[in-house]
Residue frames as a rotation matrix with the C-alpha (Angstrom) as fourth column:
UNK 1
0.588 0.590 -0.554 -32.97
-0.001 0.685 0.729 -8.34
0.809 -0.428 0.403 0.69
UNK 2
-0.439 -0.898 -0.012 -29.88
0.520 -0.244 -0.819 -7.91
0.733 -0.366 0.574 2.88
UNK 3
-0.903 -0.201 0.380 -30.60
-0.171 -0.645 -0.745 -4.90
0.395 -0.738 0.548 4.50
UNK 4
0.186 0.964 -0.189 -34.48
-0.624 0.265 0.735 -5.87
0.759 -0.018 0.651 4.79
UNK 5
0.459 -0.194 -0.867 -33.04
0.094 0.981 -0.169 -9.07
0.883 -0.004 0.469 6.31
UNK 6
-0.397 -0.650 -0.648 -30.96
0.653 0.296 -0.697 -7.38
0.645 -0.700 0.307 8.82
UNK 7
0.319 0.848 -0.423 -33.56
0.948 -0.291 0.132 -4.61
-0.011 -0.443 -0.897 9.61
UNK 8
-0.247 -0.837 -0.488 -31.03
0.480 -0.543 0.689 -1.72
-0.842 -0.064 0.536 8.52
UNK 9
0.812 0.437 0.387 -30.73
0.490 -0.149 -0.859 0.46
-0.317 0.887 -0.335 5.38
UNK 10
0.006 -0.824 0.566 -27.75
0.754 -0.368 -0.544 2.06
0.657 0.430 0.619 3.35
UNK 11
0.370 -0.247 0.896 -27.59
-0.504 -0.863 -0.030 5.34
0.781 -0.441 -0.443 5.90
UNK 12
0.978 0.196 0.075 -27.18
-0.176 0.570 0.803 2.62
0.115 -0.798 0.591 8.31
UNK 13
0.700 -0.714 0.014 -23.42
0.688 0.669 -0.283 1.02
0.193 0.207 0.959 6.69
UNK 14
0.778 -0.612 -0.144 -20.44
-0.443 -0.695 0.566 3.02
-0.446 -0.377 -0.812 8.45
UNK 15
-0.242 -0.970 0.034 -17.88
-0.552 0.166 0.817 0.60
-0.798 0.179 -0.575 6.92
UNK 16
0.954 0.218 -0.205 -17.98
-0.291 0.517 -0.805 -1.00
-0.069 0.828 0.557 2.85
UNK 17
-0.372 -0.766 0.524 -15.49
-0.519 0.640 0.567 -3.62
-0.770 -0.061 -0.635 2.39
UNK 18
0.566 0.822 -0.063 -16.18
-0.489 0.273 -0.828 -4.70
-0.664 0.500 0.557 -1.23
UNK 19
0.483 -0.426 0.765 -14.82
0.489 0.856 0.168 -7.36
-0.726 0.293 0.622 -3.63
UNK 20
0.563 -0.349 -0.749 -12.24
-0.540 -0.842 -0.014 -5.81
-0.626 0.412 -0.663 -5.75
UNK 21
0.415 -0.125 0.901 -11.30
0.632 0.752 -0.187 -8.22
-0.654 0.647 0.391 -8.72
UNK 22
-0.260 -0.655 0.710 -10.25
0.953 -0.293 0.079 -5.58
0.156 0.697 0.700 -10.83
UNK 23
-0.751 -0.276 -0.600 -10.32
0.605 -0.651 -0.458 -1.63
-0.264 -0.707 0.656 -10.08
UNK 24
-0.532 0.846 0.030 -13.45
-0.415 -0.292 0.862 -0.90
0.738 0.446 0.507 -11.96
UNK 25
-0.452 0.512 -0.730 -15.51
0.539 0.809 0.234 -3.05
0.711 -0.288 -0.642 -9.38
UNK 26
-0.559 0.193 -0.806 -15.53
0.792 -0.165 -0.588 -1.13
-0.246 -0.967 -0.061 -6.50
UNK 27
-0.764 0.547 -0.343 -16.86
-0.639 -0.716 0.281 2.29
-0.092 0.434 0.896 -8.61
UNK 28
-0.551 0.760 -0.345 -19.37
-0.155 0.313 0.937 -0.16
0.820 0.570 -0.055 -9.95
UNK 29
-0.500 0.619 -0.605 -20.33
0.710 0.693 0.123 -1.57
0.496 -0.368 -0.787 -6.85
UNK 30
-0.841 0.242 -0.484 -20.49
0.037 -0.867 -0.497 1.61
-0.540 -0.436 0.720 -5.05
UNK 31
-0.718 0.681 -0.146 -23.36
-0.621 -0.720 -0.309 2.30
-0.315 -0.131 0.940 -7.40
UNK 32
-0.649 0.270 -0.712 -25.04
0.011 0.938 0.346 -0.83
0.761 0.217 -0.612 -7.55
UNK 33
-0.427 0.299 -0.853 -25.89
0.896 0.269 -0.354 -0.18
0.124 -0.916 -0.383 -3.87
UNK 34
0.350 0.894 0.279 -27.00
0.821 -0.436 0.368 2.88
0.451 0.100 -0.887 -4.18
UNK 35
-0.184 -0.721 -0.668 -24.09
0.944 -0.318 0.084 4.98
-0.273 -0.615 0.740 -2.64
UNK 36
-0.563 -0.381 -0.733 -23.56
-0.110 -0.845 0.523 7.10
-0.819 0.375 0.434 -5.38
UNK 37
0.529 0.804 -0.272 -25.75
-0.541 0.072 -0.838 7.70
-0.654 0.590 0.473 -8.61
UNK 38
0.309 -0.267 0.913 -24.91
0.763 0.643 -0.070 4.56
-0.568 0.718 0.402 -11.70
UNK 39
0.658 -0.376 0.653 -22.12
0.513 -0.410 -0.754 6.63
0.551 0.831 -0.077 -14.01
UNK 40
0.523 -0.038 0.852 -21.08
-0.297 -0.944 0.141 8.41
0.799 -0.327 -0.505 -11.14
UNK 41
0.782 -0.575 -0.240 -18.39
0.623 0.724 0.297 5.54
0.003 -0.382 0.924 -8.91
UNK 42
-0.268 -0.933 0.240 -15.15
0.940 -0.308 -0.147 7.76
0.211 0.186 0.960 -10.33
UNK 43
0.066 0.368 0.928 -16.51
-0.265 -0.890 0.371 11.38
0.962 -0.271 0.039 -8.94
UNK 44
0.968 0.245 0.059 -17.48
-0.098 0.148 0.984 9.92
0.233 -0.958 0.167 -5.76
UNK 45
0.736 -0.558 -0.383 -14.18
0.450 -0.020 0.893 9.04
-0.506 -0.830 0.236 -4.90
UNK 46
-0.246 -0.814 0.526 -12.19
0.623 -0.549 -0.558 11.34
0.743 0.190 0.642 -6.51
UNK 47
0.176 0.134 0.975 -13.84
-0.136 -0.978 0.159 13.49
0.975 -0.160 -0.154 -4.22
UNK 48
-0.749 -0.639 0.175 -12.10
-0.426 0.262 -0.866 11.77
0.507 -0.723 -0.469 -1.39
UNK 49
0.278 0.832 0.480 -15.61
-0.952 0.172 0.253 10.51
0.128 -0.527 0.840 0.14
UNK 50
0.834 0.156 -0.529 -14.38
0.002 0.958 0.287 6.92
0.552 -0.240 0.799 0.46
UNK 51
0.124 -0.895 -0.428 -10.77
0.439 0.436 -0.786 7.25
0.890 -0.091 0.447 1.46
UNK 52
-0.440 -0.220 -0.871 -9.15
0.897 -0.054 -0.439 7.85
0.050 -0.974 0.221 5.05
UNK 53
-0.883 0.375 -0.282 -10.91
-0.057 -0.683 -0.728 10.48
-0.466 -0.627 0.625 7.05
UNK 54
-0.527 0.845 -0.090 -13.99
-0.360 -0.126 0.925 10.63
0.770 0.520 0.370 4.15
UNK 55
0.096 0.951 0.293 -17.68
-0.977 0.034 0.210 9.98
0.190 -0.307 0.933 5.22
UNK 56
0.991 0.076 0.109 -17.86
-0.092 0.984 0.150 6.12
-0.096 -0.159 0.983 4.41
UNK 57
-0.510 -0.840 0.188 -14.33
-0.681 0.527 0.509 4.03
-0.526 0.131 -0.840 4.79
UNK 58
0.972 0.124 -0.198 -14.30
-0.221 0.765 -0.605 1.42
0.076 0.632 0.772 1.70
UNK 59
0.874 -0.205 -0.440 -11.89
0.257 0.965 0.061 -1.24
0.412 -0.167 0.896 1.97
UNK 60
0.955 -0.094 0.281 -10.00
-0.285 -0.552 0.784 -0.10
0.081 -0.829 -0.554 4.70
UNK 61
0.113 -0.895 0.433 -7.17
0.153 0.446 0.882 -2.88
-0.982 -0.033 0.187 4.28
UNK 62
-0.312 -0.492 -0.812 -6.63
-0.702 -0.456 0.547 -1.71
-0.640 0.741 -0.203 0.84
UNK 63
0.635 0.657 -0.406 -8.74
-0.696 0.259 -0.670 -4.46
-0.335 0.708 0.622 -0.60
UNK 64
0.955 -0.079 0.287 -7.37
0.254 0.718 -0.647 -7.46
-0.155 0.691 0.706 -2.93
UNK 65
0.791 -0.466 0.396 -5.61
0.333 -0.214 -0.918 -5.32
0.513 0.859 -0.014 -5.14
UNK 66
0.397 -0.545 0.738 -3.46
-0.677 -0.717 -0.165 -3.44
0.619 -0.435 -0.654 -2.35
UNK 67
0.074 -0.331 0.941 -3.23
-0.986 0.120 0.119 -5.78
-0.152 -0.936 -0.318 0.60
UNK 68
-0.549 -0.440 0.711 -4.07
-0.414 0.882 0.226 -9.11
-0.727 -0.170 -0.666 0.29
UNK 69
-0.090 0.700 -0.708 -5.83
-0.869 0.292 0.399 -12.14
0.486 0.652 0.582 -1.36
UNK 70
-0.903 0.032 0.428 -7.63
-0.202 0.848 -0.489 -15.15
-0.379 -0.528 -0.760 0.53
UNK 71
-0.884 0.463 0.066 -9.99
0.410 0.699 0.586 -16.18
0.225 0.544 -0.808 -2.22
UNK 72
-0.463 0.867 0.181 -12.57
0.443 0.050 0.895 -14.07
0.767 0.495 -0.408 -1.42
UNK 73
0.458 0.333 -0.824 -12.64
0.796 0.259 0.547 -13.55
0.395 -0.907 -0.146 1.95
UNK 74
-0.831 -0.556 -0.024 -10.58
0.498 -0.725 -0.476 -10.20
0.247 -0.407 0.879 2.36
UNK 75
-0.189 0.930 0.316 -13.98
0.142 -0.293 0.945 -8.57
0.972 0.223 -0.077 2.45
UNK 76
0.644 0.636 -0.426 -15.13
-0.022 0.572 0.820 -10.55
0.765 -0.519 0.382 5.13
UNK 77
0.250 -0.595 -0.764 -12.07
0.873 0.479 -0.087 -10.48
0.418 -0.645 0.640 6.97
UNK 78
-0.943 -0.247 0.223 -11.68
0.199 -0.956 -0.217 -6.50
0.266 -0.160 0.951 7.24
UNK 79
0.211 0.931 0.298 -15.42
-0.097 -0.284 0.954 -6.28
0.973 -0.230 0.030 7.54
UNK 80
0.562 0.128 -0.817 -14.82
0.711 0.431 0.556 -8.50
0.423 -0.893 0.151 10.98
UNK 81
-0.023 -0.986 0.163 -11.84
0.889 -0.095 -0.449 -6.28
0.458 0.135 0.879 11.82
UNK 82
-0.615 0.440 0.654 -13.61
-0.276 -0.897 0.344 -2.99
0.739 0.031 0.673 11.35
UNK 83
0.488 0.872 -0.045 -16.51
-0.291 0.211 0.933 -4.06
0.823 -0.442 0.356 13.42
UNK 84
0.475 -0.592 -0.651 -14.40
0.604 0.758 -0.249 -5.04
0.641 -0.275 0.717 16.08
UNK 85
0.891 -0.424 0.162 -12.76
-0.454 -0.844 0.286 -1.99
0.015 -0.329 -0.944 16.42
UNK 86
0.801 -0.516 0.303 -9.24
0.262 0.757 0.599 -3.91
-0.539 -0.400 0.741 15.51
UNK 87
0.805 0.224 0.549 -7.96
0.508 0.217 -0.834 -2.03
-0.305 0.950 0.061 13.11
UNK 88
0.414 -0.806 -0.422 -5.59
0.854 0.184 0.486 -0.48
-0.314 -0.562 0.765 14.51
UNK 89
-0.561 -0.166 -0.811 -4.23
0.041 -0.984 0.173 2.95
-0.827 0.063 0.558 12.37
UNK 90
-0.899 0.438 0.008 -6.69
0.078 0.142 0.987 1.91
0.431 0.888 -0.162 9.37
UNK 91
-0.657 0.697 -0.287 -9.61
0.720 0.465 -0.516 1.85
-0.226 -0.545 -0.807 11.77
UNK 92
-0.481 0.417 0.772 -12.57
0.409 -0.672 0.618 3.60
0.776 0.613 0.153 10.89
UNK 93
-0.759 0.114 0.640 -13.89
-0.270 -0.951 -0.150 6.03
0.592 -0.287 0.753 13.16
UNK 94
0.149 0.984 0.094 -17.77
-0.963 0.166 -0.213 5.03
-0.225 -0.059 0.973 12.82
UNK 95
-0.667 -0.553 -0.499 -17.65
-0.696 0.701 0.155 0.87
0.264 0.451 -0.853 13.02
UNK 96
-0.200 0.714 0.671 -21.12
-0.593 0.457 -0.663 -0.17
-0.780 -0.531 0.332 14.34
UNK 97
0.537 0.613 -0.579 -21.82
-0.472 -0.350 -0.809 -1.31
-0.699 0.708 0.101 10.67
UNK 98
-0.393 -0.839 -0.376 -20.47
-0.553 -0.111 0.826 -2.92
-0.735 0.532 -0.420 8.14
UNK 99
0.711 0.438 -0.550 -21.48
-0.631 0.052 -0.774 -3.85
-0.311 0.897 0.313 4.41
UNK 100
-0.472 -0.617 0.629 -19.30
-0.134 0.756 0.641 -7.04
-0.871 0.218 -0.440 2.90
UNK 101
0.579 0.505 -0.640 -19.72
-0.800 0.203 -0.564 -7.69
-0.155 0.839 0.522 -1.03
UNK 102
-0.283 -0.770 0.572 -18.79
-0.227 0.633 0.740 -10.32
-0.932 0.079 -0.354 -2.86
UNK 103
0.331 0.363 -0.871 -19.00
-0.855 -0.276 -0.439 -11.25
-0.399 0.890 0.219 -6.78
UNK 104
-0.416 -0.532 0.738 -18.37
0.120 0.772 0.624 -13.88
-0.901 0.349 -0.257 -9.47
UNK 105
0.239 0.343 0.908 -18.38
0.943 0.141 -0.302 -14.41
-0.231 0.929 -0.289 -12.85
UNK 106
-0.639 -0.132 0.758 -18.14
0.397 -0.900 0.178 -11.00
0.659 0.415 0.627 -15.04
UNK 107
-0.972 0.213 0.095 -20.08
-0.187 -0.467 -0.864 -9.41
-0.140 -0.858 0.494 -12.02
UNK 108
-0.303 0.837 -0.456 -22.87
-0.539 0.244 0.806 -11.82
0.786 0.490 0.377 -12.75
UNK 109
0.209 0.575 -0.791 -23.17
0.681 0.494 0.540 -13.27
0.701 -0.652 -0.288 -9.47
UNK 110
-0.518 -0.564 0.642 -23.22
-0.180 -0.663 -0.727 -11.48
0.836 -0.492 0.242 -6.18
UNK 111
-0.145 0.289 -0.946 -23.46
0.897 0.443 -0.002 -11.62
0.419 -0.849 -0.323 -2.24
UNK 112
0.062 -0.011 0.998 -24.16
-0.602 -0.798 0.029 -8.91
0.796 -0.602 -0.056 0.62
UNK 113
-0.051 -0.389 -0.920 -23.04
0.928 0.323 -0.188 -9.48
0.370 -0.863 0.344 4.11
UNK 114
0.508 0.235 0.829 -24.49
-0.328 -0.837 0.439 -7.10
0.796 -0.495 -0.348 6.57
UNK 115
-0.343 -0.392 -0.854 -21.88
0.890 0.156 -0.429 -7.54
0.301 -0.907 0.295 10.08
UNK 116
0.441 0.295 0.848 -23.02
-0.434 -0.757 0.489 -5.09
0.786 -0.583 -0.206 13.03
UNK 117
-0.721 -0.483 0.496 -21.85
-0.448 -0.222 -0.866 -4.78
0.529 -0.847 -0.056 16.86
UNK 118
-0.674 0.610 0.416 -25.20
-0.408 0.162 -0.899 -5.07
-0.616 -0.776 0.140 18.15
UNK 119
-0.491 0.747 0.448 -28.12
0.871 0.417 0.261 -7.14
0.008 0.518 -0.855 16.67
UNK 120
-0.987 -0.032 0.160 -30.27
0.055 -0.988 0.143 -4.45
0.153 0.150 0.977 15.16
């Protein structure tokens, strides 16, 4: 409903900033959304596609687990960042876009946040 919602579609999301509770998450979400095929999260980025220079940038500020915690809201706060163009030597390239998750529970609840430059 997300991308429906914002009038966009996964080819659309230059930057993924995703909730990262524990280091299995991101792989999962990645294919949740449809990045990468379900089984297939650990390939994808081993093959460097997420990380500096790669196609998509995923959590640019190192996420949770690396950089910070603010309850939820790193996501959301690097999403804004990225979009921005603020990012200073973490900045992604391509930043019109950006994709924001968020979870709870044993990845029994979840959010999407779609941030763009321009209204699409």
């Amino acid at each position: 409903p997300a991308f429906r919602m914002a009038g966009l579609t996964l080819r659309d999301v230059d930057v993924v900033e995703l909730y990262d509770c524990y280091t299995f998450t991101v792989l999962v979400t990645l294919e949740d959304y449809g990045f990468c095929p379900k089984g297939e999260g650990g390939p994808f980025a081993a093959e460097h596609v997420t990380g500096p220079g790669g196609r998509l940038a995923v959590n640019t500020g190192g996420g949770q687990l690396s950089s910070f915690y603010m309850w939820g809201m790193t996501p959301v706060s690097e999403g804004v960042i990225q979009v921005r163009g603020e990012g200073g030597r973490r900045q992604a390239a391509k930043h019109d876009v950006a994709l924001v998750s968020g979870n709870g529970g044993v990845l029994s609840t979840h959010s999407t946040l779609i941030l763009a430059r321009e209204p699409s």
